[in-house]
C-alpha beads as a LAMMPS data file, in Angstrom:
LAMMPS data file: protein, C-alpha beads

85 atoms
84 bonds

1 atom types
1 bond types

-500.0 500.0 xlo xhi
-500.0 500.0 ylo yhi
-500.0 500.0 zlo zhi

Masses

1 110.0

Atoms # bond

1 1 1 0.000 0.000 0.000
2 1 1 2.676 2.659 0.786
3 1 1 4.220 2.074 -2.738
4 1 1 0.748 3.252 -4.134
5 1 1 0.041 5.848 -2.054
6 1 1 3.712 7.322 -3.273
7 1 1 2.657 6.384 -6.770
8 1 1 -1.077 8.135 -6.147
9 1 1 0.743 11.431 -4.385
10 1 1 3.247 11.505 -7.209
11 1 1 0.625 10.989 -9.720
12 1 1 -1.249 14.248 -7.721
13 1 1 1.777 16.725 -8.015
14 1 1 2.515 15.209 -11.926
15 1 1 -1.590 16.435 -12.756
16 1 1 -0.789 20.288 -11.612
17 1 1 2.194 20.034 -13.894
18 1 1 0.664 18.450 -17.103
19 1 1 1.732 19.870 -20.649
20 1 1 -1.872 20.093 -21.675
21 1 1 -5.078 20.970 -19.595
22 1 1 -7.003 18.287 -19.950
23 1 1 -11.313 18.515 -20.628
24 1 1 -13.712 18.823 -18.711
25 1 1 -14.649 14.754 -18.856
26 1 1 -11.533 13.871 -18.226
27 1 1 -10.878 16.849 -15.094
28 1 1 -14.131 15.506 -13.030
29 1 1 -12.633 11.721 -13.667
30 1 1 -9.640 13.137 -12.024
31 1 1 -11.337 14.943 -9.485
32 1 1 -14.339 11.827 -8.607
33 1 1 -10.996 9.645 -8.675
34 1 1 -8.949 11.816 -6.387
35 1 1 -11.570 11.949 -3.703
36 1 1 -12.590 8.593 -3.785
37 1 1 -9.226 7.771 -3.238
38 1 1 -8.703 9.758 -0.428
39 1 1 -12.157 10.321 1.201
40 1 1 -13.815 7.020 0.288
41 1 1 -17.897 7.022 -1.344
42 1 1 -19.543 10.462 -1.249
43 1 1 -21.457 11.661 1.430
44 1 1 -23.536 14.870 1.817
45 1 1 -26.209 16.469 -0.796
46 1 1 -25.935 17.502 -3.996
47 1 1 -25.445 20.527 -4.627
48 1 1 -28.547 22.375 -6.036
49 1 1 -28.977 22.881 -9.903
50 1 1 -27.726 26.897 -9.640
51 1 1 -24.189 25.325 -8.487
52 1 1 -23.671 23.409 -12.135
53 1 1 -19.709 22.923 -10.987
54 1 1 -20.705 21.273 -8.098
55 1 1 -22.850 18.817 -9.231
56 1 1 -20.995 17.825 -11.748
57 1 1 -18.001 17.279 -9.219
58 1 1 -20.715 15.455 -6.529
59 1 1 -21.930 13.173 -9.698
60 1 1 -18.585 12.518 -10.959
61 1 1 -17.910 11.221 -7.625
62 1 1 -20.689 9.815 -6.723
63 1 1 -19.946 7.434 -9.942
64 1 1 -17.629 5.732 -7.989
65 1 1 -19.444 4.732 -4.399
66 1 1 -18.619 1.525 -3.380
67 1 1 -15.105 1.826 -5.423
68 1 1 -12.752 0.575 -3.293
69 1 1 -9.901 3.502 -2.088
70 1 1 -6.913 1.099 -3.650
71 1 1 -8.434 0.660 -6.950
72 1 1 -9.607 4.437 -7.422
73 1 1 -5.622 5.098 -6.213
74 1 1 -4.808 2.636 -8.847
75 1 1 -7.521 4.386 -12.020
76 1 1 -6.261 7.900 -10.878
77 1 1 -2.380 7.257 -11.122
78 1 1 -2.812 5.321 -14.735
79 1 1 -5.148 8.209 -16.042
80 1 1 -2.365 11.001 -14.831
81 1 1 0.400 8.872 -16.864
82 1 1 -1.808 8.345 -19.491
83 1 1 -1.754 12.336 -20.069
84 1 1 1.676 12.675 -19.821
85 1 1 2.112 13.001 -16.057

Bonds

1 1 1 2
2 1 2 3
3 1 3 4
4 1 4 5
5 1 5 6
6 1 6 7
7 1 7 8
8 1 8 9
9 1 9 10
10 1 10 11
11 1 11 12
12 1 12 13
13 1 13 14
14 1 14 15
15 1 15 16
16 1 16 17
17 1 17 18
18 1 18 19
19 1 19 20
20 1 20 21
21 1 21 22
22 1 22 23
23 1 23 24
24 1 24 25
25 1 25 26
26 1 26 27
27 1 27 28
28 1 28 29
29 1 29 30
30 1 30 31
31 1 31 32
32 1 32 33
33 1 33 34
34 1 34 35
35 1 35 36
36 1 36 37
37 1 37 38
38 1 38 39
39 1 39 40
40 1 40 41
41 1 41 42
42 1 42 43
43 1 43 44
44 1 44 45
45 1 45 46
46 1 46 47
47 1 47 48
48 1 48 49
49 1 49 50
50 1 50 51
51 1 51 52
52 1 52 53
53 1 53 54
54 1 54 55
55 1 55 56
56 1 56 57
57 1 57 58
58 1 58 59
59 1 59 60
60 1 60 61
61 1 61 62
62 1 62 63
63 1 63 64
64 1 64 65
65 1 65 66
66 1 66 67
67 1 67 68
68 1 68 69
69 1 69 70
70 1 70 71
71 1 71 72
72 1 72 73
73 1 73 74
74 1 74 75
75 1 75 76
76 1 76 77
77 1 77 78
78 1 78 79
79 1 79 80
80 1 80 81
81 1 81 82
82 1 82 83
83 1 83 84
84 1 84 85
């Protein structure tokens, strides 16, 4: 486990650094993959439909309940070397 968790928080510094910005589909995959990750399944409400950003992040993430933190670790660090990271 500690050699992916260094993999995952390399893989989180390499996505601030990438060559390209990546879109939108592929930003809330990092961002749902990220959190479930680290956090574990989303809890809370969604975020109201004047807060578009927001529920796009909470139904990204909410995607992935019942994803298990290793394998979203695992999904988030081949998606960042995928782009380059």
């Amino acid at each position: 486990m500690s050699d992916l968790k260094a993999q995952f928080d390399a893989a989180a510094a390499a996505s601030k650094t990438l060559a390209e910005r990546p879109d939108n589909s592929t930003l809330l995959r990092l961002y749902a993959l990220y959190k479930q990750g680290t956090v574990g399944d989303v809890e809370g409400r969604r975020p109201g439909f004047t807060d578009m950003v927001g529920r796009a992040k909470f139904d990204a993430w909410s995607a992935l309940k019942g994803t298990a933190h290793e394998d979203a670790m695992r999904q988030y660090v081949d998606l960042v070397r995928g782009l380059g990271g």
